[in-house]
C-alpha positions as CSV (number, residue, x, y, z in Angstrom):
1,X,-12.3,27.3,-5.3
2,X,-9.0,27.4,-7.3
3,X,-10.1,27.0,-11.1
4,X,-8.7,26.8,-14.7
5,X,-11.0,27.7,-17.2
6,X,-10.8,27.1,-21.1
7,X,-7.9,24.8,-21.0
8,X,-6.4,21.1,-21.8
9,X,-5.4,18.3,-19.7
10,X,-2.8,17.2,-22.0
11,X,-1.4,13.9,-20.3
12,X,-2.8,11.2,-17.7
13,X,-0.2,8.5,-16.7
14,X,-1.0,5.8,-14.5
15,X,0.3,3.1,-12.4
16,X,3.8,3.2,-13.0
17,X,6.6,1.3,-11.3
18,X,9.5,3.0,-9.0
19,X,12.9,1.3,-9.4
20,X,14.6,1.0,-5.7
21,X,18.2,1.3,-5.3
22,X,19.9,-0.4,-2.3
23,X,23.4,-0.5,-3.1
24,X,26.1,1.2,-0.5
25,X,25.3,4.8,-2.1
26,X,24.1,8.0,-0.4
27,X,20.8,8.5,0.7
28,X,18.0,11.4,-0.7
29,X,17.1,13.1,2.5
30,X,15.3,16.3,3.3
31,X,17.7,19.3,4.3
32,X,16.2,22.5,4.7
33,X,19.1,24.6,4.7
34,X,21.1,22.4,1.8
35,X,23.0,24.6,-0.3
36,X,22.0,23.4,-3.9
37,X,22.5,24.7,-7.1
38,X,19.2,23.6,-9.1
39,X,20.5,23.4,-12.4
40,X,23.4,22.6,-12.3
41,X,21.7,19.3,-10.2
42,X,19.3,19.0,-13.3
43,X,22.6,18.7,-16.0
44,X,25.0,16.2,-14.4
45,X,24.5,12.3,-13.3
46,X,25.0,11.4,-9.6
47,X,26.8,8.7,-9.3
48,X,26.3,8.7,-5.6
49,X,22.9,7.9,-5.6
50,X,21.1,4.8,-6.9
51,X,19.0,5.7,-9.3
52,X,19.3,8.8,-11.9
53,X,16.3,9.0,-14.3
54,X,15.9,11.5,-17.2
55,X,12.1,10.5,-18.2
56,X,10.3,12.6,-21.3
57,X,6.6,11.4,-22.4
58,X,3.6,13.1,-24.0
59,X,1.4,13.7,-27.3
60,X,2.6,14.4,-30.8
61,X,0.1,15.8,-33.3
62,X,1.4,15.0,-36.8
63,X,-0.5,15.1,-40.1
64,X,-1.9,11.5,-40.3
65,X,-1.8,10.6,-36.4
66,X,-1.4,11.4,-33.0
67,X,1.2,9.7,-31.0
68,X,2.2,8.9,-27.3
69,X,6.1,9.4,-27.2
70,X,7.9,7.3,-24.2
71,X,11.6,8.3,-23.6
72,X,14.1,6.7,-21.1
73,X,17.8,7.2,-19.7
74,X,18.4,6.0,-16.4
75,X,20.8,4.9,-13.9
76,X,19.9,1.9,-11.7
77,X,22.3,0.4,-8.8
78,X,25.2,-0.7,-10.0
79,X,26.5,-4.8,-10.7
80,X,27.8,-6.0,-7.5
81,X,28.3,-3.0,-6.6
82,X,31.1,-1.8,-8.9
83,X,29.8,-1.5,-12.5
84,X,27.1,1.2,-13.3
85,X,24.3,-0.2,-15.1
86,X,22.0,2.1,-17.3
87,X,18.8,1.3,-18.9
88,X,17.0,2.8,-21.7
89,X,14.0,2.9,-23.3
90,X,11.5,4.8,-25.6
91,X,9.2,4.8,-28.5
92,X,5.8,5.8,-30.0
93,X,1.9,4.3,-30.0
94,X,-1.4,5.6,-31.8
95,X,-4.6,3.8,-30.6
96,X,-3.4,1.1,-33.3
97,X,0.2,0.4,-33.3
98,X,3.1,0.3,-30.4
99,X,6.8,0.4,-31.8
100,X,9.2,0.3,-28.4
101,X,12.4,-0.4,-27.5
102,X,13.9,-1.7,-24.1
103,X,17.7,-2.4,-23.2
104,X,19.1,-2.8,-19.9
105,X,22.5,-4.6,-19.4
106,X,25.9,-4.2,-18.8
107,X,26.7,-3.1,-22.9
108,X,24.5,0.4,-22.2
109,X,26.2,3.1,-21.6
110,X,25.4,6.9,-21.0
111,X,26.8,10.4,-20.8
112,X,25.4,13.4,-19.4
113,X,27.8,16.9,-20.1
114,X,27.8,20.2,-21.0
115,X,25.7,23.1,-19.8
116,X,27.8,24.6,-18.1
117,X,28.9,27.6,-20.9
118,X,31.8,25.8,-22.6
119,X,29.7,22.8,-24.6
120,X,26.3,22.0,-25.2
121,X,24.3,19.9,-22.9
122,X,24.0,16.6,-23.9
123,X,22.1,13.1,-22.3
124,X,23.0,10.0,-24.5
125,X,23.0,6.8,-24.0
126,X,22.9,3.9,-26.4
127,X,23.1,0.0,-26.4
128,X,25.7,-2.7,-28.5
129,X,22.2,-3.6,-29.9
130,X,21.8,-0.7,-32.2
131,X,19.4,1.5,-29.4
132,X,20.0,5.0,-29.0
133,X,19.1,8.0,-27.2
134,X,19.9,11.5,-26.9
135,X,18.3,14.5,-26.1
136,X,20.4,18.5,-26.1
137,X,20.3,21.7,-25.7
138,X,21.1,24.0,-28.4
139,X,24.2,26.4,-28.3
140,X,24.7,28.8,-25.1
141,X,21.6,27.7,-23.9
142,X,21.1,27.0,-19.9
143,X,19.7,23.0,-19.5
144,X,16.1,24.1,-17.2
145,X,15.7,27.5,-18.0
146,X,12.9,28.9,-19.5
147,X,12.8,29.8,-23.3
148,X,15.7,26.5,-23.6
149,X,15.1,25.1,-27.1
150,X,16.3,21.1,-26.9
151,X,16.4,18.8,-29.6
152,X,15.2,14.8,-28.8
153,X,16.4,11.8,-30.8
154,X,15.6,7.8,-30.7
155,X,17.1,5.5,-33.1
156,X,16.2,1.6,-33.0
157,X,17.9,-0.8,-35.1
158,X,16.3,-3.6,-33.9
159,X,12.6,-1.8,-34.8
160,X,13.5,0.5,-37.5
161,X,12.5,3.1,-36.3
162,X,13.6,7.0,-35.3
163,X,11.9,9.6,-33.7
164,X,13.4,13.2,-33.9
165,X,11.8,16.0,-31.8
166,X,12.6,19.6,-31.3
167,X,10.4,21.2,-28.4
168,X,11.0,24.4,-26.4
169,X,10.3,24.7,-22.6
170,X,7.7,27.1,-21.8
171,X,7.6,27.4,-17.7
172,X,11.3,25.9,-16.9
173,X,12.3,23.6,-14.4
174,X,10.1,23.2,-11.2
175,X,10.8,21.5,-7.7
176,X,8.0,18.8,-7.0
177,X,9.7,18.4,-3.7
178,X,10.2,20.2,-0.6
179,X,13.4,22.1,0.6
180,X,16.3,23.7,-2.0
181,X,17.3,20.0,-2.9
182,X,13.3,19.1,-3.7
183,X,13.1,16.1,-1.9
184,X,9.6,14.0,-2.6
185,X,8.7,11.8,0.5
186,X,7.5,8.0,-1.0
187,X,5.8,7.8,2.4
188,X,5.5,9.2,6.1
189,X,5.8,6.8,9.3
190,X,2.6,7.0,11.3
191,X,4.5,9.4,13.9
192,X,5.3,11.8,11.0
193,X,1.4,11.6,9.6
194,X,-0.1,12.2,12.7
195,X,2.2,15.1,13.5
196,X,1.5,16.5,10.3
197,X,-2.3,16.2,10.8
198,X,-2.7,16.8,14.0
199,X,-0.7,19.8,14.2
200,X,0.1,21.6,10.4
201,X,-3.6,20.4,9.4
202,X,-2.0,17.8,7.1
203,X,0.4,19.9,4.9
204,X,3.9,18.3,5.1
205,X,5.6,21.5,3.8
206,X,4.4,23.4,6.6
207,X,5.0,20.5,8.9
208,X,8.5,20.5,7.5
209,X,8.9,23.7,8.4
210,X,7.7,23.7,11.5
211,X,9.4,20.6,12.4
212,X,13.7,21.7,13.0
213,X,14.1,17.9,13.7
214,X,12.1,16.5,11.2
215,X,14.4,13.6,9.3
216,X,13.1,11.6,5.9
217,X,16.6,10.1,5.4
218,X,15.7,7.3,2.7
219,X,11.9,7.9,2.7
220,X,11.8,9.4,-0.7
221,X,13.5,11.1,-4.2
222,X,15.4,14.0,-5.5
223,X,12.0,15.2,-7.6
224,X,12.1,17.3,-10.3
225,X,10.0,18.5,-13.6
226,X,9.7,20.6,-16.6
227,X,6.1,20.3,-16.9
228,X,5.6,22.3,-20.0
229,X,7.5,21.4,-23.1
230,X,5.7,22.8,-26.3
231,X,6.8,20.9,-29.4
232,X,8.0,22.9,-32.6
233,X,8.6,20.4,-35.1
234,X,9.2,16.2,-35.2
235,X,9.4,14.0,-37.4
236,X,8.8,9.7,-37.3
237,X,10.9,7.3,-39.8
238,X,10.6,3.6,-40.2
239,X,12.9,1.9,-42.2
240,X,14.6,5.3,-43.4
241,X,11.1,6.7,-45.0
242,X,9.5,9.4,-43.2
243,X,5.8,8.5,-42.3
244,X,4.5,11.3,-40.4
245,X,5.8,14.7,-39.2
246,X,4.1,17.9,-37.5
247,X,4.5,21.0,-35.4
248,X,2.4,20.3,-32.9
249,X,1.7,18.5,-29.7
250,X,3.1,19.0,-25.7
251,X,5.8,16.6,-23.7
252,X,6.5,16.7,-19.6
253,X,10.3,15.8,-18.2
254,X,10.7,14.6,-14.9
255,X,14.4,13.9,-13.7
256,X,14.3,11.9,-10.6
257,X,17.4,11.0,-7.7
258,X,16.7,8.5,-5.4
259,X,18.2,5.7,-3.1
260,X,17.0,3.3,-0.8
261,X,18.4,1.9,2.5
262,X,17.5,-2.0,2.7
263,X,14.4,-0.6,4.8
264,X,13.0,1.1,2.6
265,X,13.8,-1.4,0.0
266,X,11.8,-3.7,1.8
267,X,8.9,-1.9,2.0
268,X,8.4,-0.8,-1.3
269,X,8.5,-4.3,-2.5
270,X,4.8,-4.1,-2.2
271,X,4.0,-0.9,-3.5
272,X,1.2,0.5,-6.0
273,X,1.8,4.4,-7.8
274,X,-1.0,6.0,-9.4
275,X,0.7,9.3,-11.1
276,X,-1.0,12.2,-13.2
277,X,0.6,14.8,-15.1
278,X,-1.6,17.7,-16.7
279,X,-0.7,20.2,-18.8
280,X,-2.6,23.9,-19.3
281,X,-0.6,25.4,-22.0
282,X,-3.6,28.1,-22.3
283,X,-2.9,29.6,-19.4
284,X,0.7,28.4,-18.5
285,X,0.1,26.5,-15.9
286,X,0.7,22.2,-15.3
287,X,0.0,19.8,-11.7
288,X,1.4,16.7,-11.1
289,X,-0.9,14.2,-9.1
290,X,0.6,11.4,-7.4
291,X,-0.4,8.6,-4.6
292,X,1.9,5.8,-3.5
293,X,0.4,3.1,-1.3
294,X,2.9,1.3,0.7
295,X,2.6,-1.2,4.4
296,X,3.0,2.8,6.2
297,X,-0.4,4.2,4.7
298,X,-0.7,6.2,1.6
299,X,1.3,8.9,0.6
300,X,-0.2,11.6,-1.6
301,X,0.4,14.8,-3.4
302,X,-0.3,17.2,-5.7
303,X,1.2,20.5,-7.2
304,X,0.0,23.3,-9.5
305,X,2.3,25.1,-10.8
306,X,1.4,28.7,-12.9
307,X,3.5,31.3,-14.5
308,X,7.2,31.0,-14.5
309,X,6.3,27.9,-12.1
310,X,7.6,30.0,-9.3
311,X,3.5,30.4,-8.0
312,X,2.9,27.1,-6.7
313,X,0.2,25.2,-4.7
314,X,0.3,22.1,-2.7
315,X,-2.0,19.6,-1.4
316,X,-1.0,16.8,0.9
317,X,-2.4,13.7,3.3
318,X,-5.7,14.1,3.7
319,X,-6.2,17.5,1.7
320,X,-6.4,15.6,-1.2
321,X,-8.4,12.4,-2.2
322,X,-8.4,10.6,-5.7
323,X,-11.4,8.9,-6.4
324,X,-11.9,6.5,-9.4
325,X,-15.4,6.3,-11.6
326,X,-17.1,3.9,-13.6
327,X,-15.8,0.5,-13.8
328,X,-12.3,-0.5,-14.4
329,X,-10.9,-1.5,-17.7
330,X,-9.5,-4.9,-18.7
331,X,-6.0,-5.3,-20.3
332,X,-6.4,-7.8,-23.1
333,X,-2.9,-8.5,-23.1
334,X,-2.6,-8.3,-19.5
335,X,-5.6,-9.0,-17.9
336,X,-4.7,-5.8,-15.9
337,X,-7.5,-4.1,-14.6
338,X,-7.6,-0.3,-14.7
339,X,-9.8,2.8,-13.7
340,X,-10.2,4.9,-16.9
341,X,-11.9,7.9,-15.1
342,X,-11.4,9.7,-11.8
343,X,-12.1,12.3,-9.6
344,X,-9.4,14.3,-7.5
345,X,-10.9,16.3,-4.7
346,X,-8.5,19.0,-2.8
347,X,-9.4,21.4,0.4
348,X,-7.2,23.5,1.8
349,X,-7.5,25.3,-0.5
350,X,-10.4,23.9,-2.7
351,X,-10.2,22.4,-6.1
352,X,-11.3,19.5,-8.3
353,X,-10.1,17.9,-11.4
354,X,-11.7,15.3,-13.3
355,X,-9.6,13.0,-15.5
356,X,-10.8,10.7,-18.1
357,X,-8.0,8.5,-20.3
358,X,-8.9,9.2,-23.8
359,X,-7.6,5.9,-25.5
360,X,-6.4,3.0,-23.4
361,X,-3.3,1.0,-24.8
362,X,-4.6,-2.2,-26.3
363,X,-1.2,-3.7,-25.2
């Protein structure tokens, strides 16, 4: 039984939405013998594909407060297939207030540069409408390396509000995928899922392996993470006054490339995600759960990563099972209803987590 003792399950995210591109761009597929260059993936948009997401989220410990921080830079499928359309979003909640920003149009743009020796690493992006985002890497420093010290900024006009936030990465960047390129299956056919149970005991990355003609062109994502961001300092302003600050407090970054073929676009039109993300600082380690239910069956996943995130641990299919407790919560704005607790169940080899969401948004 694989355990970690005397640590903190930092973050639990739930239910989120995929965005599915299906313009005439290039497909994620899974190529074993890809020649890829991991960081220098991680530090540059890819025009190419659909969909190019730089996602940070976690908990900031201030003074007066703990907050949820929510920051977004993506590229979605571009206008009639000519103009690249970016959207952007971010902000911060306690288990009283929500101050968020959204903008997604034509008047966004965004820049991703640098990191390659010659100028810092930069991803900005920033809205007509006053709504800006940027998050760097300081001088010389090497965007997904371990020890990389960034520097995280959100400025709203329209909710007067910024967020400033320096946090170092303690493990570096981490595939969540399979293959040099990391490529995250969103689902199996039922010819792949019974070859991979019947025959690699349900664990696609040996069934990948063991599979030379194995194809997932368009089945999933370009997946990757730095699960463990420790924060140094931050500060919060509304309306130019500072109202809380700390040094204290743990983000996650995923950066995600994906595209869809109209296929695949068609079948994740009725899709459900349930995705965790847990951090052990104590004993440098993090695991990203993650289930998506689709017409094909259910995809799921999970990954522990310890160390220098280089000692990894998979479970997949059947070797893992996420079960929900209690009864599920109501939205009152929504009328949403969702599973506050849950227990994940893994064989092969064995484990067990139990999750439990500390403060449901009220929103």
């Amino acid at each position: 039984m694989l355990t970690l003792r005397g640590c903190c399950a930092m973050l639990a995210m739930l239910a989120f939405t995929p965005c599915c591109g299906a313009a005439a761009t290039q497909c994620c597929k899974y190529s074993p013998t890809a020649t890829f260059d991991t960081l220098e993936f991680f530090r540059s948009l890819h025009r190419q594909h659909g969909v190019n997401a730089y996602c940070f989220f976690g908990g900031l410990v201030g003074a007066k407060d703990t907050y949820a921080l929510t920051f977004l830079i993506q590229k979605v499928p571009p206008f009639l297939s000519l103009v690249p359309v970016y959207e952007i979003g971010g902000g911060f909640n306690t288990q009283t207030i929500q101050t968020y920003d959204l903008d997604a149009a034509l008047s966004v743009s965004a820049t991703v540069e640098g990191g390659d020796g010659k100028k810092n690493w930069t991803a900005h992006s920033s809205s007509f409408l006053g709504f800006e985002l940027s998050v760097s890497a300081g001088e010389s420093a090497v965007p997904g390396e371990a020890g990389t010290v960034y520097d995280l900024k959100l400025h709203s006009r329209a909710k007067s509000f910024d967020v400033l936030v320096r946090f170092k990465d303690i493990m570096g960047l981490v595939r969540q995928g399979f293959g040099p390129d990391s490529f995250l299956p969103n689902w199996l056919s039922q010819e792949q899922r019974d070859v991979a149970n019947a025959k690699f005991g349900g664990a696609v990355d040996r069934y990948l392996a063991g599979t030379p003609n194995a194809t997932l062109d368009c089945q999933g994502s370009y997946y990757f993470s730095m699960p463990l961001l420790q924060v140094e300092s931050f500060e919060i302003r509304q309306a130019g006054k500072v109202v809380d600050s700390g040094n204290s407090g743990m983000l996650w970054s995923d950066y995600v490339v994906q595209t869809y073929d109209s296929k695949g676009k068609a079948l994740l039109k009725n899709v459900s995600w349930q995705f965790f993300a847990l951090q052990f600082p104590d004993v440098r380690s993090a695991m990203m759960i993650t289930a998506v239910r689709t017409a094909d069956g259910v995809f799921q996943e999970a990954s522990l990563f310890q160390g220098s995130g280089d000692r990894r641990t998979t479970w997949t299919l059947d070797n893992l099972k996420i079960s929900p407790k209690g009864q599920p919560w109501t939205s009152p704005a929504s009328q949403d209803r969702y599973y506050l607790s849950y227990d994940v169940t893994m064989k092969n080899p064995d484990a067990q987590v139990s999750l439990e969401v500390l403060w449901p948004e009220p929103w």
